[in-house]
C-alpha distance (Angstrom), angle and dihedral (degrees) to the residues before:
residue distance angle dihedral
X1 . . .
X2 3.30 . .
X3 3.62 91.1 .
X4 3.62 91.7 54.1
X5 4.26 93.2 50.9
X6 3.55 95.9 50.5
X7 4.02 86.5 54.0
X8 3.74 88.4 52.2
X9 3.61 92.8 49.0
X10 4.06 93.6 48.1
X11 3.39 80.5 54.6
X12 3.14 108.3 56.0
X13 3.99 96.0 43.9
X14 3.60 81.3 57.8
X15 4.13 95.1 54.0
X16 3.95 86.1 45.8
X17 3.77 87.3 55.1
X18 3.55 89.2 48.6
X19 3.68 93.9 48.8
X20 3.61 106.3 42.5
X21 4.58 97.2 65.2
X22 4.10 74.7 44.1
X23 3.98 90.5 59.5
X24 3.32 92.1 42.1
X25 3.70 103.1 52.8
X26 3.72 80.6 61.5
X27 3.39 103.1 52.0
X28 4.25 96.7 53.3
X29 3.66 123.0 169.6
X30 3.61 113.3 -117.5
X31 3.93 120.9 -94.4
X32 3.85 118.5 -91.2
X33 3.78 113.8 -152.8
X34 3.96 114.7 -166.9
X35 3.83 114.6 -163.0
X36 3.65 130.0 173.8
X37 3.73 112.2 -156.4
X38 3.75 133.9 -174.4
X39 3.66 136.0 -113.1
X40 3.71 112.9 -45.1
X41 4.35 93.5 -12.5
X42 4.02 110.8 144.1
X43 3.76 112.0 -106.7
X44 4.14 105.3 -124.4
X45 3.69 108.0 -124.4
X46 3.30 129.3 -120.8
X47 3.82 115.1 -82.3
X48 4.04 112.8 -152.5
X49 3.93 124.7 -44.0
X50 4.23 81.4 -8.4
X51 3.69 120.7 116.1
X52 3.38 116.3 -151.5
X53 4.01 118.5 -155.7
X54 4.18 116.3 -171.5
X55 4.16 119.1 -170.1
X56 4.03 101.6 -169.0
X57 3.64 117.2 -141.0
X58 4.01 129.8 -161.4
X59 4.53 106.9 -96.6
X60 3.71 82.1 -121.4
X61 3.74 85.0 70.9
X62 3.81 98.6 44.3
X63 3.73 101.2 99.8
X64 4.23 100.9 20.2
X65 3.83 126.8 113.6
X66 3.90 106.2 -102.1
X67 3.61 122.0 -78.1
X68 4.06 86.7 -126.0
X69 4.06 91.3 52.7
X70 4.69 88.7 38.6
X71 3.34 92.3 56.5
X72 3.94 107.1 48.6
X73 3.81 114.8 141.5
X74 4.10 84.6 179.5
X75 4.25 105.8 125.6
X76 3.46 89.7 -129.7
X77 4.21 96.9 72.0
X78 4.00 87.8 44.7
X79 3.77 98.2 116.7
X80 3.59 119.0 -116.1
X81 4.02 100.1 -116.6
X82 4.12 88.0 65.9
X83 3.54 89.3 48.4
X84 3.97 92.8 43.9
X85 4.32 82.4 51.9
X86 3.69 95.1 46.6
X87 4.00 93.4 58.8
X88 3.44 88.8 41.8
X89 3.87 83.1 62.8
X90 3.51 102.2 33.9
X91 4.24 109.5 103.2
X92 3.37 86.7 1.8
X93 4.08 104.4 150.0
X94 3.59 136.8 145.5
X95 4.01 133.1 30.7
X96 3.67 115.1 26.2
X97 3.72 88.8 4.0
X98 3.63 107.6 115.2
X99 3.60 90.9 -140.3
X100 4.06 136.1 114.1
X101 3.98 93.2 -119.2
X102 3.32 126.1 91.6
X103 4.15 128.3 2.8
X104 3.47 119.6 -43.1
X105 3.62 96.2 3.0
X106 3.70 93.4 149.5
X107 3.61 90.3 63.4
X108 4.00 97.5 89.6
X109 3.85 93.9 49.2
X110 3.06 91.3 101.1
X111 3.58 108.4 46.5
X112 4.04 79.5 53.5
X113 3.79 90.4 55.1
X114 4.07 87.3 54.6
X115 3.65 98.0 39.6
X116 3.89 86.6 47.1
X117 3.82 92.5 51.4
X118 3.71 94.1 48.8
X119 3.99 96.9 49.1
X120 4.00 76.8 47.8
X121 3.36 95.7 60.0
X122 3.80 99.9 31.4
X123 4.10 76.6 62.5
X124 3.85 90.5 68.6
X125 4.09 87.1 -125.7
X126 3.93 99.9 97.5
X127 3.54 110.7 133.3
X128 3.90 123.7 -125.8
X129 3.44 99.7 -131.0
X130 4.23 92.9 179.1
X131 3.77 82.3 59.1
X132 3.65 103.5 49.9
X133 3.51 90.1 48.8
X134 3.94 95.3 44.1
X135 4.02 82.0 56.2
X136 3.84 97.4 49.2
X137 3.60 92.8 44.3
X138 4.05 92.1 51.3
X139 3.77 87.2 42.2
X140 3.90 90.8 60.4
X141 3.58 98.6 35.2
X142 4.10 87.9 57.3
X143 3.97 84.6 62.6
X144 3.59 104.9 38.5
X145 3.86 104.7 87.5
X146 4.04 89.4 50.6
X147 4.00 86.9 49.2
X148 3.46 100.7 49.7
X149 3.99 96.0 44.4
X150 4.23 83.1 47.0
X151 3.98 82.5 51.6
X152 3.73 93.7 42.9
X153 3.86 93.0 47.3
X154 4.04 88.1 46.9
X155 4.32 90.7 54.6
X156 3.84 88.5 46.2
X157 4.05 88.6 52.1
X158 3.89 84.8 49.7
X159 3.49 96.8 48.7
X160 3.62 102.9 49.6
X161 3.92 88.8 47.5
X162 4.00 85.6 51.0
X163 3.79 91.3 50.6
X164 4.21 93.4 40.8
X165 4.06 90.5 51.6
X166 4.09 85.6 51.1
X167 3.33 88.4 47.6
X168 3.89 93.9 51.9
X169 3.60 85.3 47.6
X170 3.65 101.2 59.4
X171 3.88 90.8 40.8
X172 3.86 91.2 49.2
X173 4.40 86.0 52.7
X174 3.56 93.1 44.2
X175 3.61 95.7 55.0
X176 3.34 94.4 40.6
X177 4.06 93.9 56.5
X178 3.92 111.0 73.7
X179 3.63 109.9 -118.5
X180 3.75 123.0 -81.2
X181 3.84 114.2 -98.9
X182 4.18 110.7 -106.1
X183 3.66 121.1 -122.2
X184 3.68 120.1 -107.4
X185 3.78 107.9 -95.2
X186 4.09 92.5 -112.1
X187 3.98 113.8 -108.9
X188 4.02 110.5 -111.8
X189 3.98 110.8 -120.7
């Protein structure tokens, strides 16, 4: 008997097994749909039990790589030319190196400086020095006649305070010096 219940209860854990993926099926959650769309693109709506999420994105961005796969810092999307240059470089040393080891190391500084200024400017970020300086020089030349009158009318300020302290000088020892004794009006013969 006892033999005969524990068979009925195996079995019926097994049924419940059975059942409860069955019960489930039946009782699905509804259907997400995530979208991104572009600029000013219609969101589709939702059809039935589906639920229908949209994340909207610039129309600049519509046919780009990812941001997540741009932006990789991981060594394996470094591109094979840098890593072809960096051995090139690596224990480099000696003539035409551009380096403090070995004899005449200085030598290939500059060949570096050149090749440096050409990948520079291959860039499309050189600077044009004559024009910066063209623009700094017009900048202070647009000021100068105003600054040197403002300098001008600053020395004459100076001056005349100079000149009005000397003067209060020479008034201040003059009155302070009793007055010179006058000659004797001479007799007539």
């Amino acid at each position: 008997m006892i033999r005969s219940s524990l068979t009925g209860l195996v079995a019926l854990a097994a049924l419940s097994t059975f059942a409860a993926p069955a019960a489930a099926q039946e009782a699905a959650e509804p259907k997400v749909n995530q979208l991104i769309v572009y600029g000013d693109d219609k969101c589709p709506e939702s059809q039935g039990d589906e639920i229908v999420v949209c994340a909207r994105k610039a129309e600049s961005e519509r046919y780009r790589i990812p941001s997540i796969l741009r932006e990789s810092t991981s060594p394996q999307n470094e591109a094979w030319t840098n890593k072809v240059l960096a051995y090139e470089t690596v224990g480099r040393g000696g003539i035409q190196s551009c380096s403090p080891v070995g004899p005449g190391g200085w030598t290939g500084c500059s060949s570096k400086l050149i090749r440096d200024a050409y990948a520079e400017k291959a860039t499309g970020k050189d600077v044009r020095m004559a024009e910066l300086i063209n623009a700094e020089r017009a900048k202070r030349l647009s000021t100068i006649d105003a600054d040197a009158a403002e300098t001008q009318k600053r020395v004459e300020a100076a001056e005349k305070e100079y000149l009005a302290r000397q003067q209060a000088l020479e008034n201040a020892e003059d009155a302070s010096k009793p007055p010179l004794p006058q000659p004797a009006p001479a007799k007539k013969p």
